[in-house]
DSSP file (Angstrom, degrees, kcal/mol; ACC not computed):
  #  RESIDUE AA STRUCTURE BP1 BP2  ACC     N-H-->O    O-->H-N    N-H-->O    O-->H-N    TCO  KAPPA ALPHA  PHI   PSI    X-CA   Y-CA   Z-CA
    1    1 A X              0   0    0      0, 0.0     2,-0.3     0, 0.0    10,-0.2   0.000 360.0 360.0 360.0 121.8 -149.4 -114.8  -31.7
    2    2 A X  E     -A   10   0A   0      8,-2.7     2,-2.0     1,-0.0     8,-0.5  -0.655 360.0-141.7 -83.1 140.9 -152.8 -112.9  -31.1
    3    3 A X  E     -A    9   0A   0     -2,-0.3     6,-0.2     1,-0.2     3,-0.1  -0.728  17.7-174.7 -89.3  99.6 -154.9 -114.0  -28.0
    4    4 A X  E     -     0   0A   0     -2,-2.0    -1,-0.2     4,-0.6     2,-0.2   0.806  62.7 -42.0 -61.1 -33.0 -158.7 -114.0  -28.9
    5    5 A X  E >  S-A    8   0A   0      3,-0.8     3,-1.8     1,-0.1    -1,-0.1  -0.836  91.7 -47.5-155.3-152.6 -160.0 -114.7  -25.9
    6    6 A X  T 3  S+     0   0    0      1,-0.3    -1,-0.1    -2,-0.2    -2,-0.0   0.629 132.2  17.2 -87.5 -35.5 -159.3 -117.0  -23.3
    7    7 A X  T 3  S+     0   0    0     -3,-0.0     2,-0.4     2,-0.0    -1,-0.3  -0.112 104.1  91.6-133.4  45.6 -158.8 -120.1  -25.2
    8    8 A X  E <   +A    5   0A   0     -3,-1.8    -3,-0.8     2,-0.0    -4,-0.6  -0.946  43.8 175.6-136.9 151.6 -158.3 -118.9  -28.6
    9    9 A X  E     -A    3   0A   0     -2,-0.4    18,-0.2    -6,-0.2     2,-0.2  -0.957   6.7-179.0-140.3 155.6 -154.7 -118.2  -29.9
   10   10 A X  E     +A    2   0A   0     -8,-0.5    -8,-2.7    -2,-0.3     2,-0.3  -0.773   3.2 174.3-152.0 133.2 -154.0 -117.0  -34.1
   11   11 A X        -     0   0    0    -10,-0.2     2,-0.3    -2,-0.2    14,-0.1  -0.805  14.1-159.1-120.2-179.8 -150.9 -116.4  -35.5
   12   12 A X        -     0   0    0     -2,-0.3     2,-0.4    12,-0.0    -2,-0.0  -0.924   4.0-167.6-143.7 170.8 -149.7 -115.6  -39.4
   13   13 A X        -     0   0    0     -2,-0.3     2,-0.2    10,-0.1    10,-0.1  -0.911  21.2-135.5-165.3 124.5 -146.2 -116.0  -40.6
   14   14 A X        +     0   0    0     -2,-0.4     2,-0.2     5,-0.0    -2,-0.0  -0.745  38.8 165.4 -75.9 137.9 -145.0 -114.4  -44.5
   15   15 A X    >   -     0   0    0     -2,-0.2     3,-1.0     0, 0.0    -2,-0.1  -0.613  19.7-172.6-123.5 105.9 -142.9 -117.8  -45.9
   16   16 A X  G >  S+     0   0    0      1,-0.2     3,-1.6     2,-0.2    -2,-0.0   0.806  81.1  69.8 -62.6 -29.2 -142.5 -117.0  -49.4
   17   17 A X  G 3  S+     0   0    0      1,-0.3    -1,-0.2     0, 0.0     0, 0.0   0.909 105.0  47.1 -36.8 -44.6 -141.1 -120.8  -49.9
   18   18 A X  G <  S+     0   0    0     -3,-1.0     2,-0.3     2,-0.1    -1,-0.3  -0.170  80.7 155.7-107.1  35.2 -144.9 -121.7  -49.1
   19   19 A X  S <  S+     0   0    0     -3,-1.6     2,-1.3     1,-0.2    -3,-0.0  -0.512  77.0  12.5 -59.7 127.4 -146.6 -119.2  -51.6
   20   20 A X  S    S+     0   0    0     -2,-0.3     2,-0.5     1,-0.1    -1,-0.2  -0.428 111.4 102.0 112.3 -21.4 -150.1 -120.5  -52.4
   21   21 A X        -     0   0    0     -2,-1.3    44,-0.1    44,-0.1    -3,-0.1  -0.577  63.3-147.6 -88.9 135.5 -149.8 -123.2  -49.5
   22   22 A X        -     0   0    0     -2,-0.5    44,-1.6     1,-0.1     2,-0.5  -0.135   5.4-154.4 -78.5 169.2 -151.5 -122.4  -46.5
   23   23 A X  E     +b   66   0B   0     42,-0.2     2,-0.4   -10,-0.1    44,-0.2  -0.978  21.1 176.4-145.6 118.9 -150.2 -123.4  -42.8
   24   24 A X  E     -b   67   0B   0     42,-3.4    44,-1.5    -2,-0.5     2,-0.5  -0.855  10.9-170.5-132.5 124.0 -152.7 -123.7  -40.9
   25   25 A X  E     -b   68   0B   0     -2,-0.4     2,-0.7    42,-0.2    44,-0.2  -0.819  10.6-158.8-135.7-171.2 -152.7 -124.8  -37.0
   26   26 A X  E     -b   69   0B   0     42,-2.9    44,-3.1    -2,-0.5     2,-0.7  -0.856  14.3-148.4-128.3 115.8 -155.4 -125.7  -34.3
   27   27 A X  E     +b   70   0B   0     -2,-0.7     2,-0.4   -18,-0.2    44,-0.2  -0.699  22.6 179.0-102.9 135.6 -154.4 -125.5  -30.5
   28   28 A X    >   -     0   0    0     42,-3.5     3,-0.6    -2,-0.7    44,-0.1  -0.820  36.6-120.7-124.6 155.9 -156.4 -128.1  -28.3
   29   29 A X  T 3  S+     0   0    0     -2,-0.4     2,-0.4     1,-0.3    -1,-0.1   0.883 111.9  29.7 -50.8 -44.6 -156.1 -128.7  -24.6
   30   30 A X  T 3> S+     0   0    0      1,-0.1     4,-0.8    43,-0.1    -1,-0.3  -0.799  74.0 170.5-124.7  89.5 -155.1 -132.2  -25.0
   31   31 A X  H X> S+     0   0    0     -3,-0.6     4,-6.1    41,-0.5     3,-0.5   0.938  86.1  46.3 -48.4 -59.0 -153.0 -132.7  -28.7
   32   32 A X  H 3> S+     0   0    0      1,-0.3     4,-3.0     2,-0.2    -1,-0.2   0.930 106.0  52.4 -65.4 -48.6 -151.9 -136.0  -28.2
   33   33 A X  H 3> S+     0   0    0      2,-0.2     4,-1.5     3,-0.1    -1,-0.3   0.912 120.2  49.4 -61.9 -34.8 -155.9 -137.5  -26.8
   34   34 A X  H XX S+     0   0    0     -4,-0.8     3,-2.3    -3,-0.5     4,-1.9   0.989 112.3  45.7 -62.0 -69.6 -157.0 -135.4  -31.0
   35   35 A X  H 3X S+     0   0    0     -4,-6.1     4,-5.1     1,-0.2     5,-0.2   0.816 103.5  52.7 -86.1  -2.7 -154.7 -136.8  -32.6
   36   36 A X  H 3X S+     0   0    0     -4,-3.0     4,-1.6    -5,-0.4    -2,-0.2   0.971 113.7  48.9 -35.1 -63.2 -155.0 -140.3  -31.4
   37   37 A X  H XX S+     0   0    0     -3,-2.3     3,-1.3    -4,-1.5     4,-0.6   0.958 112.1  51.9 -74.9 -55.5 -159.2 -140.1  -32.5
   38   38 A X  H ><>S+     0   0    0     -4,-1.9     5,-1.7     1,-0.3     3,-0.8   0.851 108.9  49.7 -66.3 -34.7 -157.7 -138.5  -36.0
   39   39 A X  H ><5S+     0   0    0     -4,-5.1     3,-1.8    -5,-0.2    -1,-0.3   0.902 104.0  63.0 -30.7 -49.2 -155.3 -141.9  -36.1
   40   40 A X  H <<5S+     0   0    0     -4,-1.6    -2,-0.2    -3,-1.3    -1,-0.2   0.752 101.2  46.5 -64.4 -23.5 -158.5 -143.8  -35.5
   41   41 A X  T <<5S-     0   0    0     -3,-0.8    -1,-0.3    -4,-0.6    -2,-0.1   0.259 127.7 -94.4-104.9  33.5 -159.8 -142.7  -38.6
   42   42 A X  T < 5S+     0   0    0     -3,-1.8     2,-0.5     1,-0.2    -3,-0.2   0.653  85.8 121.5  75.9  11.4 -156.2 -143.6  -41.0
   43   43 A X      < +     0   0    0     -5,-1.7     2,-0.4    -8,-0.1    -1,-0.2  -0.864  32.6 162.7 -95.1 132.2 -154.8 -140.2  -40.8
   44   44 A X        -     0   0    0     -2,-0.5     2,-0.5    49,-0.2    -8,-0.0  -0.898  35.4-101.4-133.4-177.9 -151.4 -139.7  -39.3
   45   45 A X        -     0   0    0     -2,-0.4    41,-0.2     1,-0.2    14,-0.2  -0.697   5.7-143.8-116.8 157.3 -149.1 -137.0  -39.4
   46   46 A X  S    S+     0   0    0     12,-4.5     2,-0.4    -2,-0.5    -1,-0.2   0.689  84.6  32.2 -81.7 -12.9 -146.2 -136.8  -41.3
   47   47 A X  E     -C   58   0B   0     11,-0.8    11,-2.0    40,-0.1     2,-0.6  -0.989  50.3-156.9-154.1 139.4 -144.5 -135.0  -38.6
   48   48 A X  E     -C   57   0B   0     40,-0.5     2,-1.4    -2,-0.4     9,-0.2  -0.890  19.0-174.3-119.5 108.3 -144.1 -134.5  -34.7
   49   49 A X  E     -C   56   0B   0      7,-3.4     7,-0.6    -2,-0.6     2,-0.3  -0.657  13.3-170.8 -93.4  90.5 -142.5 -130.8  -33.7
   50   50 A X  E     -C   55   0B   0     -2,-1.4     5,-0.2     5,-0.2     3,-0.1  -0.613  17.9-169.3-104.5 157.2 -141.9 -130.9  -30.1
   51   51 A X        -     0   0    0      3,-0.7     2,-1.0    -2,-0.3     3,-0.2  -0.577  56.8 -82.6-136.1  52.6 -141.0 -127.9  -28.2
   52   52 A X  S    S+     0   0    0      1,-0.3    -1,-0.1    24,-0.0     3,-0.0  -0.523 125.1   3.2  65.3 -91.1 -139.9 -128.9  -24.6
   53   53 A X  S    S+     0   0    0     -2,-1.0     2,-0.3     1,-0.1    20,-0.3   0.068 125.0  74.9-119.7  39.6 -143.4 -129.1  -23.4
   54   54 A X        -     0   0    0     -3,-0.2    -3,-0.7    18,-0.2    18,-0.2  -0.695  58.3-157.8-132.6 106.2 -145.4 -128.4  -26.6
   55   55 A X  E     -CD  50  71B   0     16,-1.3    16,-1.7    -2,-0.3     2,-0.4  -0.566   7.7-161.7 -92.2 152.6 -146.1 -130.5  -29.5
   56   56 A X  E     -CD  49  70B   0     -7,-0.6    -7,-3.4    14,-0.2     2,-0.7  -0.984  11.3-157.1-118.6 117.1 -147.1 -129.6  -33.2
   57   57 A X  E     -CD  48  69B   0     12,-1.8    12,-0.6    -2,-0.4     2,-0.5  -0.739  15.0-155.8 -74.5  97.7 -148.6 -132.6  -35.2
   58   58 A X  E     +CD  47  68B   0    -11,-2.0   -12,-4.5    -2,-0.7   -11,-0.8  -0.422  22.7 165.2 -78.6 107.6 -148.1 -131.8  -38.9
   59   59 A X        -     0   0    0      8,-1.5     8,-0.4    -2,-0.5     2,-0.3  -0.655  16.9-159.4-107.5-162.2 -150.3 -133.4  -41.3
   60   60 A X        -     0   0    0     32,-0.2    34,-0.5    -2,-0.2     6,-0.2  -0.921  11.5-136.5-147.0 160.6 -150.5 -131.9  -45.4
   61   61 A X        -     0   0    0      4,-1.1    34,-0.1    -2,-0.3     0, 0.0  -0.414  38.6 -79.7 -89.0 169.5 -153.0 -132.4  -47.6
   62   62 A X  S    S+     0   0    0     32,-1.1    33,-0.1     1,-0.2    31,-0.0   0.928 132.6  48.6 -53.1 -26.3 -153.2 -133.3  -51.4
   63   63 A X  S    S-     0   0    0      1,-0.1    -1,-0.2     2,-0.0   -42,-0.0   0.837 116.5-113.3 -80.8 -27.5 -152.3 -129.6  -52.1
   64   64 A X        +     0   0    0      1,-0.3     2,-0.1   -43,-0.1    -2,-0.1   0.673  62.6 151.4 107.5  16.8 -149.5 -129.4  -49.7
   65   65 A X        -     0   0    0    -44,-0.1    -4,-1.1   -42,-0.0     2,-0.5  -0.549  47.3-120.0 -72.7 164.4 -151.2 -127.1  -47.4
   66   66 A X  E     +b   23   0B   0    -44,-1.6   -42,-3.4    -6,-0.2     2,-0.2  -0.992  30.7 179.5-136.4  99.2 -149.8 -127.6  -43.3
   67   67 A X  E     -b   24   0B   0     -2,-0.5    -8,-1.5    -8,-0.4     2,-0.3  -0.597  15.3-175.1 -54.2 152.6 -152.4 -128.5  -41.2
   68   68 A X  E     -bD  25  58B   0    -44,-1.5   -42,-2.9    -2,-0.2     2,-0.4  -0.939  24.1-139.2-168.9 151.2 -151.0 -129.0  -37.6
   69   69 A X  E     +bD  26  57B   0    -12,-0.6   -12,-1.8    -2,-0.3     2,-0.2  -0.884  34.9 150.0 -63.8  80.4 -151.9 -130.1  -34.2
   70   70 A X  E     +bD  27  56B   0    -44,-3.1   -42,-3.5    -2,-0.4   -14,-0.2  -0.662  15.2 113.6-150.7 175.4 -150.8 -128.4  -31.3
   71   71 A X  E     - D   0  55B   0    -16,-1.7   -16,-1.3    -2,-0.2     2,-0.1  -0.620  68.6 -54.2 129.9 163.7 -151.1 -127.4  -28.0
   72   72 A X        -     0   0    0    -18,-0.2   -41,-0.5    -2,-0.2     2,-0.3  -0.580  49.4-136.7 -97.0 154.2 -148.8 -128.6  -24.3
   73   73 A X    >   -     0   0    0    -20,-0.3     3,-0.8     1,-0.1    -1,-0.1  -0.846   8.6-123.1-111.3 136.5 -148.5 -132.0  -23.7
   74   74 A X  T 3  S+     0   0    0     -2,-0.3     2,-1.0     1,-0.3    -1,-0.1   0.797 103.7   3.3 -49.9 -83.7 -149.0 -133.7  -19.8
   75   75 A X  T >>  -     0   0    0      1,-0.2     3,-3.1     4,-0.1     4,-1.1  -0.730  61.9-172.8-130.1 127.1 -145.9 -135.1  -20.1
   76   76 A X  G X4 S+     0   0    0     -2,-1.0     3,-0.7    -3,-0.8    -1,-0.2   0.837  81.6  62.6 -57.8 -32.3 -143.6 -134.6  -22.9
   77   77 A X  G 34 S+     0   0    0      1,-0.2    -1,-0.3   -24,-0.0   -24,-0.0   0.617 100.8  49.6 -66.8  -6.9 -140.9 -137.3  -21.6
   78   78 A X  G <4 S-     0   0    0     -3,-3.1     2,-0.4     1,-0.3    -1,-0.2   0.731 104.4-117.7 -98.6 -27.3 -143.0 -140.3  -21.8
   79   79 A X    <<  -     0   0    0     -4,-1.1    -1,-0.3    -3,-0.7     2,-0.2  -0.987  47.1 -15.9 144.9-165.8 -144.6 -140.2  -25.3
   80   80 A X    >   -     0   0    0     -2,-0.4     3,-1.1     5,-0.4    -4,-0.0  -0.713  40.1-138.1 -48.7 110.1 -147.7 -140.0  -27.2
   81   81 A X  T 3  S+     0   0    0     -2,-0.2     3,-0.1     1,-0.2     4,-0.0   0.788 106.8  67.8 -62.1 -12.5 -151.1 -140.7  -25.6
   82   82 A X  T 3  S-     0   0    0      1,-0.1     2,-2.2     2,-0.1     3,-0.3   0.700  86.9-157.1 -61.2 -25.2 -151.3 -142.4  -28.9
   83   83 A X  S <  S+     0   0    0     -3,-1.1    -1,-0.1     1,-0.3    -2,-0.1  -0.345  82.5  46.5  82.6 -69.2 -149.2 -144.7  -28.4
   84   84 A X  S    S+     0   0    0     -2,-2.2    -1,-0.3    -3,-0.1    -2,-0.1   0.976  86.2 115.0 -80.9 -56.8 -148.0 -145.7  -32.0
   85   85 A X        +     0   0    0     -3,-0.3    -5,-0.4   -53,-0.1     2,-0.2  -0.024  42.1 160.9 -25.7 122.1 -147.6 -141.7  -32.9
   86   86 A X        -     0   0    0    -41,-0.2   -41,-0.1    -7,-0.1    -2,-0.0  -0.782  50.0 -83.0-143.8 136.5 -143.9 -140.8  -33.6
   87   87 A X        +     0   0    0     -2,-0.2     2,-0.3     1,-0.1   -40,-0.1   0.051  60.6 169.3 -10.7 100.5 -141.9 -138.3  -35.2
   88   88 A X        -     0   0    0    -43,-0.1   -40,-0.5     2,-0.0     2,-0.3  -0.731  28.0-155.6-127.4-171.0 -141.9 -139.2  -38.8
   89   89 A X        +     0   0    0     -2,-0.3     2,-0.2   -42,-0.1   -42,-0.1  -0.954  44.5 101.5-155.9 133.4 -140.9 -137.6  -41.9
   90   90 A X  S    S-     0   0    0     -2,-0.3   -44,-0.0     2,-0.1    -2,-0.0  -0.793  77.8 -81.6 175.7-153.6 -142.5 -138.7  -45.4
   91   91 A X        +     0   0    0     -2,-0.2   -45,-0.1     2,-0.1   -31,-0.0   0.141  61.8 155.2-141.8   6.4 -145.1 -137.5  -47.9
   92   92 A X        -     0   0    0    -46,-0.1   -32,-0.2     1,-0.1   -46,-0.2  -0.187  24.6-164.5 -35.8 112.7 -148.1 -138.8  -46.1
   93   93 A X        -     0   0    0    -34,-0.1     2,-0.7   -48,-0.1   -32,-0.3  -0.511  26.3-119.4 -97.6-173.6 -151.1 -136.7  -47.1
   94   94 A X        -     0   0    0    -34,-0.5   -32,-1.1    -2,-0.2     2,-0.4  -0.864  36.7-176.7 -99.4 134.6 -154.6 -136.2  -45.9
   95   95 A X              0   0    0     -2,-0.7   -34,-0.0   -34,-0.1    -2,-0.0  -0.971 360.0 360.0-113.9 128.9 -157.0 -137.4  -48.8
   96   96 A X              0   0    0     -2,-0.4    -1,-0.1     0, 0.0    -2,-0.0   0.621 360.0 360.0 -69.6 360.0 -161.0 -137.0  -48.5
């Protein structure tokens, strides 16, 4: 992971499994308060990656590209500020 400045983070990763789909994620201060708003509009993610005190919210698109969520969460033992957001596993995409 490169730092770009004080609140900008980028990493890249070779997966040949995932040749012509991209993974792309976005780190925000508060993950859980995002993706709540992104709930609000009928997207959820197909997936919840937690990492002691970091979550990644994984959505995909119709193409199967990795959008994700991310960034440390206030406290990881209690939940979701979302409330209904859970670790799921599916084929949910994002559609425009």
């Amino acid at each position: 992971m490169w730092r770009l400045a004080d609140d900008c983070h980028v990493y890249i990763i070779k997966d040949l499994d995932r040749a012509g789909g991209a993974v792309i994620m976005i780190w925000f201060d508060d993950p859980t308060s995002e993706v709540a708003r992104i709930a609000a509009r009928g997207l959820e993610p197909v997936d919840v990656e937690k990492h002691d005190g970091v979550w990644k919210y994984v959505f995909h698109d119709a193409d199967g590209n990795e959008i994700g969520i991310g960034g440390e969460v206030a406290s990881p033992h209690l939940g979701t500020a979302a409330g209904s957001l859970r670790s799921v596993s599916g084929d949910a995409r994002i559609r425009p």
